[in-house]
N, C-alpha and C positions, 0 to 999 in steps of 0.2 A: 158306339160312343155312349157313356150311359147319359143318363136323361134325370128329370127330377130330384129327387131328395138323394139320390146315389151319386151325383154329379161333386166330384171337389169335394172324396172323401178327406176327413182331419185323418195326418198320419201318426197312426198306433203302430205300424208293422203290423197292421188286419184288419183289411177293408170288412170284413165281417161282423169284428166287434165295433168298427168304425159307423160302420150304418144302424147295428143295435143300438148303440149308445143316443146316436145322433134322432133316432126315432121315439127311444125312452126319454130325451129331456122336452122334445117338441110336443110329445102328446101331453106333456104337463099343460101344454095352453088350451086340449081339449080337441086336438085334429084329430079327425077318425084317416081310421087306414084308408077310405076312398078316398078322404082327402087329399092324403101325402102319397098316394099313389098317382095322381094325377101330373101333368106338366108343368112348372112352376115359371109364375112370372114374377118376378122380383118391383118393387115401385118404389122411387129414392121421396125418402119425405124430407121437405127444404124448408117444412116450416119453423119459424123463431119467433118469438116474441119482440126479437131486434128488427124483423123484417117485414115490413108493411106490404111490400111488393107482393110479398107471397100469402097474406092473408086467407086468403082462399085454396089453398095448397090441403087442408084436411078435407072440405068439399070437394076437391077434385080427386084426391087420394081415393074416399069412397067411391064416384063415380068410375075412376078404372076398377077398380075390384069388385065393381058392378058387372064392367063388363068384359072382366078376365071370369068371374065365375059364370055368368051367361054365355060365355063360349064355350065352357066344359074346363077350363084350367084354374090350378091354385094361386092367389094372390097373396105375396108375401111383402110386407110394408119394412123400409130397413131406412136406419137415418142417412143422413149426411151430415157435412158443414154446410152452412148456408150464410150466404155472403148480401151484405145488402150495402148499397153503395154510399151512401150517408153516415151507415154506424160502422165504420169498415176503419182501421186505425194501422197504419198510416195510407194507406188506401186501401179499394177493393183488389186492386190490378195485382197488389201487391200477393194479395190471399186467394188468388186466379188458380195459381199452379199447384198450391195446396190442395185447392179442394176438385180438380180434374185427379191428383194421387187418389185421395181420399174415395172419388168416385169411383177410380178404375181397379182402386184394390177389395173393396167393398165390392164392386161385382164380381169378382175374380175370387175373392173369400168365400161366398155364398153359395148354395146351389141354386142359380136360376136357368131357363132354359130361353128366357128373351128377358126382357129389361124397359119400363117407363120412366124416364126419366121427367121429372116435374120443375121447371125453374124460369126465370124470368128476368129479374130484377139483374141488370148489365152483362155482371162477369160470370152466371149462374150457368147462362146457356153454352158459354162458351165452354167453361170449364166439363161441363156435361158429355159434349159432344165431342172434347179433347178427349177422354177418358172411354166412350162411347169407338170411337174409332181406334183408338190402342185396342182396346180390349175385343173388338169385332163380333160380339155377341148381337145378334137379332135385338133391336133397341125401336121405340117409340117414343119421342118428345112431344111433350106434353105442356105447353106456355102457360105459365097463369093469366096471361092475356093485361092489356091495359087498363090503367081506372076509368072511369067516365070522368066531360068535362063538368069544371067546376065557374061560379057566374061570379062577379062583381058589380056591380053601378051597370047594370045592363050590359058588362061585356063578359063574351066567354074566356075562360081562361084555364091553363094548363099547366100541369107540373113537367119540365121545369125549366122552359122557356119562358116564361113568364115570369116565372122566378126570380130568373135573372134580371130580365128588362124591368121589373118593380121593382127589384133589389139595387140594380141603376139607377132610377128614378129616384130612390130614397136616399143612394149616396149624394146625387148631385142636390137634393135636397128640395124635391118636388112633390115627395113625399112624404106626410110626420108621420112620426110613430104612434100615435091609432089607426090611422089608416092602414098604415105596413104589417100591424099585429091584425087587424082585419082580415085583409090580403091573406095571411101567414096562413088564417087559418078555411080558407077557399080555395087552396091551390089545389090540394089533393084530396076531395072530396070522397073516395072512395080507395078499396083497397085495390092492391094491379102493379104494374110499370107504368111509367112517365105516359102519356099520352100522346105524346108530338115524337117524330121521329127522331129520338133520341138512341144511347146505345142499342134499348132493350127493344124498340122496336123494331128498328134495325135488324137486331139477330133473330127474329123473330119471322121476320120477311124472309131472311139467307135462311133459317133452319126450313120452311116452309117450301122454298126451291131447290135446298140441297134434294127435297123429296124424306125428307126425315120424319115431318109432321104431316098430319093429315090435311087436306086445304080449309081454308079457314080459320086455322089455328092461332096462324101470328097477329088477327085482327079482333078474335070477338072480344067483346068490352070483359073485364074481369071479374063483374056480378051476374053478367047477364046466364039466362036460365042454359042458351045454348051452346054457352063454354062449358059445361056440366055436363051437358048432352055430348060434346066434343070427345071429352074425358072416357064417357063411356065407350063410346065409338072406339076409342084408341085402346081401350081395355081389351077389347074384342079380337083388335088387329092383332095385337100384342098376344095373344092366346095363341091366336093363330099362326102365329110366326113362329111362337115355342112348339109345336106339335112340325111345322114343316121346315126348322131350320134355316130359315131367309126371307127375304133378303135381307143380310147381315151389310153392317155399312159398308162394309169393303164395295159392296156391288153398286151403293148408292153414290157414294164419296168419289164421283168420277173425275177425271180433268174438263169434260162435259159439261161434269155439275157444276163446278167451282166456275167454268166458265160464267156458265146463268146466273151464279149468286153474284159477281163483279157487275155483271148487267144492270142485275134487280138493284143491288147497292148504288149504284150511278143513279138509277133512274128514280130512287123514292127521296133521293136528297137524302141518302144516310149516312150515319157517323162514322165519323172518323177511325173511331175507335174498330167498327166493322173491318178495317184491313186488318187493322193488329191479330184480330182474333179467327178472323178467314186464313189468314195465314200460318198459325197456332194450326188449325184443322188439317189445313192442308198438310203441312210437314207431317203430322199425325198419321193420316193417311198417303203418307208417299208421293204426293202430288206440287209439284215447285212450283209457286206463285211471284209473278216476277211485279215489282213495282210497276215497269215501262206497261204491262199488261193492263193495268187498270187506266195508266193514262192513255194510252192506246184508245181502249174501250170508250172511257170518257167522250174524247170526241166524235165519236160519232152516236153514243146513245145519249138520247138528249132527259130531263128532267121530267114527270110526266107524272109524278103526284105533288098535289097543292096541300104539304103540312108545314106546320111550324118545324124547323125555324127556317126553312128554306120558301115555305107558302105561307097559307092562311089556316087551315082547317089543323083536326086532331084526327084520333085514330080509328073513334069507332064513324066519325063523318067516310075515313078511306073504308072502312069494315061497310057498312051500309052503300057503299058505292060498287061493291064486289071486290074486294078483297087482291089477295096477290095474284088468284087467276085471273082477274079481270085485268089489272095488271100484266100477266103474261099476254094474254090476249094482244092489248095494245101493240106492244113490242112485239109483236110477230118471230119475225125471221130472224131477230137479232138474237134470242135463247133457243136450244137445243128441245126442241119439244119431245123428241123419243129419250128424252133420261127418266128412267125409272122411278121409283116413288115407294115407298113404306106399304101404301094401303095397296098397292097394287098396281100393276098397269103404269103408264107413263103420262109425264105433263101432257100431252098432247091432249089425253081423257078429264085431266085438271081443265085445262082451257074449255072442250067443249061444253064444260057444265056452268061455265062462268058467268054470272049471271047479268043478266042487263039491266040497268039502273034509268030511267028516261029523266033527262035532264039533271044526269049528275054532273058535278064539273071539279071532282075531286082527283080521277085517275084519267087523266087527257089520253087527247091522240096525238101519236105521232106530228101529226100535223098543226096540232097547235098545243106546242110544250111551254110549261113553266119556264125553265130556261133549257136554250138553245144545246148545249153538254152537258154533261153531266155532274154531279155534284162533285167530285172531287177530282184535283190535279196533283202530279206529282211534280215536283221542284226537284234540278241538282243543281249543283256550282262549288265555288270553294268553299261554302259556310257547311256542304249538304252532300256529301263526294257520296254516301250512303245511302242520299234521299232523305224527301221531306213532305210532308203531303199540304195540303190547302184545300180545302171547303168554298171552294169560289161561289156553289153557291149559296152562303150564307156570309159570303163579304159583300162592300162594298165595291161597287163598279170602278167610281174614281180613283181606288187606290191600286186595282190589281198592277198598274204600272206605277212603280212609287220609289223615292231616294230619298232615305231620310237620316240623320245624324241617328247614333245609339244611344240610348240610356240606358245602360246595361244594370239589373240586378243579378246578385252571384248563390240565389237561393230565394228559394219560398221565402224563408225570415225578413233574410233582408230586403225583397221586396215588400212583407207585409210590413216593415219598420221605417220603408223610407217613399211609398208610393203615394202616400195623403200629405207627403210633408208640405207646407205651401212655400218652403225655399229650393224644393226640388228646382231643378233646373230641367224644363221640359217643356215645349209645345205640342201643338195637333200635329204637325210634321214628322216628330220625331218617330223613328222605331221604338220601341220598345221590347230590349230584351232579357229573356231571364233563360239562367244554366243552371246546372247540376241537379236538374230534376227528371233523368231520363230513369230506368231501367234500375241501375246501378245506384246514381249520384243519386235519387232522393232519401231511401231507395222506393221500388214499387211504380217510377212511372206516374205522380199526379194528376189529376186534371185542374193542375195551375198554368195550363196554358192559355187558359181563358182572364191574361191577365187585368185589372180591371182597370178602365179609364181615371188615371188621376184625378183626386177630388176638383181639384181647383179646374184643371178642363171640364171638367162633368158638369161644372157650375157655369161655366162658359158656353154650352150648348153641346162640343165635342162627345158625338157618339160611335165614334170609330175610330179606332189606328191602327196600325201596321206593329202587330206585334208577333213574337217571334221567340222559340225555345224547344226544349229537345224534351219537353213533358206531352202528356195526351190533353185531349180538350174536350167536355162533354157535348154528346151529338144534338145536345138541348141547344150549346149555345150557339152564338152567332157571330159573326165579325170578323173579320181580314186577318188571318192567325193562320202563321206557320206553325206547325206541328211536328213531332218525331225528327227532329233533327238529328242524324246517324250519320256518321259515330257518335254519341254523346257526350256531353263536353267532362264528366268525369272520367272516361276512358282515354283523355286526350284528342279529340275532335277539335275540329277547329273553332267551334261555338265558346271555347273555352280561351281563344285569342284574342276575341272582340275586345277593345275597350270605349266606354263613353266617347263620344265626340269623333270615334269611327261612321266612314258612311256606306250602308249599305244600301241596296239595289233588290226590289224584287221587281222580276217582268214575269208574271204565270204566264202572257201569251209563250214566252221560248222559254218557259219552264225552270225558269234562272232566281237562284237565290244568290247574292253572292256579296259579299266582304270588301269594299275598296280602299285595300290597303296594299303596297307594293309588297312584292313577295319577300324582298329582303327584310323588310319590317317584319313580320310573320317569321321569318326564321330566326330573327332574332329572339320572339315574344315568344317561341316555342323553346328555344334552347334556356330561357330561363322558368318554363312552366316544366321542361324535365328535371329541375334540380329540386322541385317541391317535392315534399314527401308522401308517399298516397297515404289515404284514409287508411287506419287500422280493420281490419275485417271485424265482422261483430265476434262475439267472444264467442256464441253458443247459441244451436238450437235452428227453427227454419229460418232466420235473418240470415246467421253463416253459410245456409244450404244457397237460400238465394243470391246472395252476394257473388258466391263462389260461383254460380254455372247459368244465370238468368243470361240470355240471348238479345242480340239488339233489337230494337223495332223493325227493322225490315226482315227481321228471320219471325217475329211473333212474338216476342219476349218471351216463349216455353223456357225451359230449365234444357241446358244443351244435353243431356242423358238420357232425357225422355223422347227426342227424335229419332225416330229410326235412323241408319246410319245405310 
């Protein structure tokens, strides 16, 4: 099989003149023939000046190509897209599936013989490690890591749970605006990912127990000297891999693994968002992820790191407590410790190295967890025939049993046009629901499921309700929210039947979302929802690509072409 710079000759009709050519335009940057004679390892650069998360992405770039050439290989630096979740228009989720194409063809263009991939910031890693498993090339992930926390009036605080809860505060009007442009400018102190177990750290935890990254990788803080040091380490590995051909993810990307990462997901309080894109992977690599599986799991692994928005603490407090091995540790018997790993060797050699912290009280024991199950549950019923997930723990307790009248919005808009109105018609009881923001209907999947507490309750004290919709929610925030409601109410789901002053029922103990409206009422409000006319597809370009083949929330939301068959 050839190897290095002969690897993925350009076809001329003469792999000959294909490799002269290809050698006369590279020597123009000055590589000598030992150079390009060597093994090559390719490193995706994510950095942008849109992307704060990745700030540090040119430091760590050098760092592997420190230690791709102290292993004896060539380091070859090649762009991407780089997605950052804030300047991402109409969202990130949206630009997910572009930039896993972008990445797997990009490594598949090139000659490399292993692969670093560098990313961070939500949809970065996901899409990486989509593109990373299609394309099965020996690969190293590489997190830009979390920012450090940032302080206020003597309290710490974090991007971008806090965010929100000050961003709360200042709607219901408890906060003015110097204070809030204060705040504004303390949340995110440094460059990284969100702090709190949010998406990114999240994926960051799963890439680190897929065995993808090296340990320690999903927790060091994003300045710190030893994330650097990380970098290099993985530059090495990476060398290494390109010289012995493996282990390529197929070997890593087990049903094993994906077991352990639903484990580790349950047990760090992580996002939501983490099913959508665990299952993204999975299909990628061949491997079926079934909803019922996570709530399965759920019950019986219990919660056992203390971060926001599910605890108290941030990321580099879990980092200094020992990280995901210490982590594994805890959980024992409940993850597969002989699953293999990137650097070598299996979790089992992770765990013994895991370090002991005396009087840390960030990553518990079994025996005394934060909460009792795990972070998230799935929901069916007539609202949810497809499934719907919930964060139980980052709701409140008194509502996980709850029946409350609807207040339906029929989009982002018209929820941001009529949700402060003070003649809305709405109490703390009510559900609150918003559609056509899945997959398809917004398009791209939102994180407006974090719908927010009416001004006028917000002023009344109301800091919780029972709300509900078929958008994503970010794993920053908090509060009694159904999510990914499947089918989605633009494909004709039944989210799309609700009307105002309907009541619905959720019970998370039996798993029940559901609708209570009699069935003949429902077939009537469906036979007049078939006579509406769909949405026009966009005219052109990757809006019509996605429109046309994006998959529901329980398949990943991938593009249906891109799954193996």
């Amino acid at each position: 099989m050839a190897r290095g710079l002969r690897k993925g000759l350009t076809s001329y009709g003469d792999d000959g003149f294909a490799l002269f050519l290809r050698k006369a335009f590279i020597k123009a940057m000055g590589y000598s023939d030992d150079a390009l004679d060597r093994p090559i390892v390719g490193i995706t650069n994510t950095y942008s000046d849109y992307n704060p998360c990745h700030g540090n992405a040119p430091q760590l770039i050098e760092a592997v190509k420190r230690g791709v050439m102290l292993a004896g290989a060539m380091p070859m630096v090649f762009p991407t897209i780089s997605i950052h979740e804030s300047f991402a228009h109409p969202t990130s989720m949206f630009l997910r599936n572009l930039m896993a194409m972008d990445t797997e063809e990009m490594i598949r263009a090139q000659p490399m013989d292993a692969v670093v991939v560098i990313g961070g910031c939500d949809k970065t890693l996901p899409a990486q490690i989509m593109a990373a498993a299609s394309v099965d090339l020996p690969t190293v992930v590489v997190p830009v890591g979390p920012m450090v926390v940032g302080h206020h009036r003597g309290e710490v605080l974090g991007a971008c749970t806090d965010c929100r809860r000050l961003w709360s505060a200042h709607r219901a009007g408890e906060i003015d605006e110097v204070e809030i442009d204060t705040v504004n400018g303390r949340l995110a102190p440094s460059v990284g990912t969100c702090m709190v177990m949010g998406t990114a750290s999240t994926m960051a935890c799963i890439t680190e127990t897929l065995g993808l990254s090296l340990p320690m990788s999903a927790s060091i803080p994003a300045p710190h000297a030893e994330r650097v040091r990380l970098a290099e380490q993985s530059g090495k590995v990476a060398a290494r891999l390109a010289v012995e051909g493996g282990p390529k993810p197929s070997a890593l990307l087990t049903p094993a693994a994906f077991h352990n990462a639903l484990v580790v997901m349950q047990a760090i309080g992580g996002s939501t968002n983490g099913i959508i894109h665990l299952t993204a992977i999975a299909n990628r690599a061949g491997v079926r992820l079934e909803l019922e599986t996570l709530d399965a799991i759920g019950r019986d692994v219990p919660v056992l790191v203390d971060l926001k928005p599910s605890g108290a603490h941030y990321m580099e407090h879990f980092h200094h407590a020992g990280g995901v091995p210490k982590l594994l540790k805890q959980l024992g018997d409940l993850v597969d410790l002989d699953a293999p790993t990137v650097g070598g060797g299996t979790l089992r050699e992770v765990v013994a190295n895991a370090e002991e912290v005396p009087g840390q009280d960030v990553i518990r024991p079994r025996s005394h967890p934060i909460k009792a199950q795990g972070s998230m549950v799935v929901l069916r019923g007539n609202l949810a025939p497809g499934g719907a997930v919930l964060k139980q723990a980052a709701a409140s307790d008194r509502l996980l049993q709850h029946t409350g009248r609807a207040v339906v919005f029929d989009s982002v808009a018209d929820m941001a046009a009529r949700i402060d109105d003070p003649d809305l018609d709405v109490t703390a009881d009510d559900v609150l629901v918003l559609r056509n923001t899945g997959p398809k209907g917004a398009p791209g999947m939102p994180e407006a499921g974090y719908l927010p507490i009416p001004k006028k309750l917000g002023r009344q004290g109301v800091k919780d309700m029972v709300r509900i919709s078929d958008a994503r929610m970010s794993g920053t925030a908090f509060g009694t929210i159904v999510l990914h409601i499947t089918p989605e109410s633009a494909v004709g789901g039944p989210l799309a039947l609700v009307e105002s002053g309907d009541m619905i029922r959720l019970d998370v103990e039996g798993r029940r979302i559901d609708l209570l409206v009699a069935e003949d009422e429902l077939a009537r409000r469906r036979a007049i929802l078939a006579d509406v006319p769909e949405r026009p597809l966009p005219e052109r370009g990757y809006a019509r690509l996605f429109q046309q083949t994006v998959l529901q929330a329980d398949e990943g939301c991938d593009f249906d072409f891109m799954v193996p068959r």
